[in-house]
N, C-alpha and C positions, 0 to 999 in steps of 0.2 A: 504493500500500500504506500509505502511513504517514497518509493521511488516511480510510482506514477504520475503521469505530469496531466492527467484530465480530473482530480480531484483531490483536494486537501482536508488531510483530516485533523481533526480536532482533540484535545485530549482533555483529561479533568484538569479542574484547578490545580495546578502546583507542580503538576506534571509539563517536563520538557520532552521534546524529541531527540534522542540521543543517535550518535554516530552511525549507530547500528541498523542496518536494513529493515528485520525484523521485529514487530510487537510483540511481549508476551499476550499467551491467550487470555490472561489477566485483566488487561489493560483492555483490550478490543473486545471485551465481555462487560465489560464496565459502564452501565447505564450511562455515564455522560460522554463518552468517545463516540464520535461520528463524524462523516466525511458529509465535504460539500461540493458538487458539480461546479466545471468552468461555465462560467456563464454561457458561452457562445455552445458549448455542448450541451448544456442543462434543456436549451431551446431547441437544439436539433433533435433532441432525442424526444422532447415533450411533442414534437410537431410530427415525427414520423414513426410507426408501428417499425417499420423495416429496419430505421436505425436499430431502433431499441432492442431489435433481434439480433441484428450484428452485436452489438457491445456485451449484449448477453453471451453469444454463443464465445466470443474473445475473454470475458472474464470469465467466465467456466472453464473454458481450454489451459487460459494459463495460470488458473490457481488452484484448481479441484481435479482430483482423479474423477476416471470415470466412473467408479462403482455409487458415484454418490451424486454426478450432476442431475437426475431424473430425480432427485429428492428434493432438490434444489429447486428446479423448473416447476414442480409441483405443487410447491407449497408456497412458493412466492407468485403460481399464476404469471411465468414468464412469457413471453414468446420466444418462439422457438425459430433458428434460421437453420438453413440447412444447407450450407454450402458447399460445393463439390470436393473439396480436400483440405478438409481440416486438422489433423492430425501430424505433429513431427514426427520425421521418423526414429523407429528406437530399434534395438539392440534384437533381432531376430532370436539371437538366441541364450537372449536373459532368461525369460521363464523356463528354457529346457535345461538349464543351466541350476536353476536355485529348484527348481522340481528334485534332481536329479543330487542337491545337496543336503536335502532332506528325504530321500528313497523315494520319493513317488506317494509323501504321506504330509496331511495336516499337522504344520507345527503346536497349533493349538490340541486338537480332537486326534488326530492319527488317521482323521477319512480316505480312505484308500481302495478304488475303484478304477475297473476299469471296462469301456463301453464298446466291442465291433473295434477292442483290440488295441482299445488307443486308452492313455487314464481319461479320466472321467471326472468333473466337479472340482478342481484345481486349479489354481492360480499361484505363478509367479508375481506377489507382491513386492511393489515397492515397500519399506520402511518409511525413507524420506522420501516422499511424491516424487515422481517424475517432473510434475507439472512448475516442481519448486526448485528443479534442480538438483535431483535427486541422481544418483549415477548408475546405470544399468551394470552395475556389479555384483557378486553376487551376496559381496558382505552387506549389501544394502535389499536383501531380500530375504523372503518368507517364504514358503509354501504354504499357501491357505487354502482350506476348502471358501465355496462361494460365500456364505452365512459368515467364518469368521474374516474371512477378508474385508467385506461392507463390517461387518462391527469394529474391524482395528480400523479401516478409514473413518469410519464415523466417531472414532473416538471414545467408545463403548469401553476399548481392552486395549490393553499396552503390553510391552515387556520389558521387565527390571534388566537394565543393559548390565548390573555385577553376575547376578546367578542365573540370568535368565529365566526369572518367573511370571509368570500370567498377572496380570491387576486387573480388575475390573470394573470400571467406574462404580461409584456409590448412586450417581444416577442413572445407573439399571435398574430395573427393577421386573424381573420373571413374573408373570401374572398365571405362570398355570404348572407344571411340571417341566412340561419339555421345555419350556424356555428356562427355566431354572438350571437346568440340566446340560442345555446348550451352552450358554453364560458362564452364569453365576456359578457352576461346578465346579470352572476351573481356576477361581480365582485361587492365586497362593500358589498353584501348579506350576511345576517344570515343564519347557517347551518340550518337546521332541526331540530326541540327537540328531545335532547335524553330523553328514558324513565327515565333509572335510575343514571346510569355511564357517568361521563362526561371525552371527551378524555381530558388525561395529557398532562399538557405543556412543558413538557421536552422531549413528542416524538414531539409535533408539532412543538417545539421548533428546534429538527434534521433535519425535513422534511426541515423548512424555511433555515435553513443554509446550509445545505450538499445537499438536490435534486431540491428548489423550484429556477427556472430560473428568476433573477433578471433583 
């Protein structure tokens, strides 16, 4: 945010903006921080649906992974653009890569399947986003099934970068069995051995401060 040049943001009383690129989650949770449009865009984007679709689908792209922009788009009632090639290109073969350094299993759950011969419900995760500049290495990945990948993007669950243990936000809250089960089981838990690379604690270190919900 603060090295964007189409809006300036504000912070509480007494608070400066320091050196530093990014906010803590603290700070940009904090009922008086907010950001204010440049004027000459504040009017393009109020007078056109189509702008507002672009700027949309450009903040989505360059701040949020995908497991989490349709949550985004849904609940703020965005418009959607859909333009023919949106995506940078990344690292082909990161996810086979951090799959394959955790056996072909969920570092959270251990989910391990496979579909007509190929695995199944797995994801090479980021740690530290993509989107943020994160490095398609493999110390900077997960093997996640689908459920807890969207939960570590969402900021539901983390991992302690000393011993590698599960956290699970206090703001979860399981409303029935299996979601207790899903969750909230694992909180306190050891990940899964990795084969060879073990993830760095200066992305798990980003996840815990910029996404994981305290």
């Amino acid at each position: 945010m603060n090295s964007s040049t189409f809006w300036d943001i504000h912070l509480p009383d007494g608070l400066e903006m320091s050196h530093k690129r990014d906010l803590s989650l603290k700070i940009l949770r904090d009922s008086e921080t907010y950001v204010t449009l440049d004027g000459d865009i504040f009017e393009m984007l109020n007078k056109s649906r189509e702008f507002r679709a672009i700027a949309t689908e450009f903040i989505l792209k360059k701040w949020w992974p995908e497991t989490i922009q349709e949550d985004i788009l849904s609940s703020l009632s965005l418009p959607v653009y859909f333009p023919i090639s949106t995506r940078p290109p990344r690292n082909k073969e990161f996810a086979e890569k951090v799959l394959s350094n955790f056996r072909y299993r969920c570092a959270i759950c251990g989910f391990n399947a496979t579909f007509n011969k190929s695995h199944f419900g797995l994801d090479g995760a980021h740690i530290k986003w993509f989107s943020q500049k994160g490095p398609d290495i493999v110390h900077n990945g997960l093997s996640l099934c689908k459920i807890h990948h969207w939960a570590f993007d969402k900021g539901a669950i983390t991992i302690e970068p000393k011993n590698l243990t599960i956290e699970v936000s206090p703001l979860f809250v399981g409303r029935d069995h299996q979601s207790i089960e899903i969750i909230e089981s694992f909180n306190g838990k050891e990940i899964f051995p990795f084969k060879d690379e073990m993830p760095e604690a200066r992305y798990l270190d980003w996840h815990y401060e910029y996404i994981f919900m305290h």
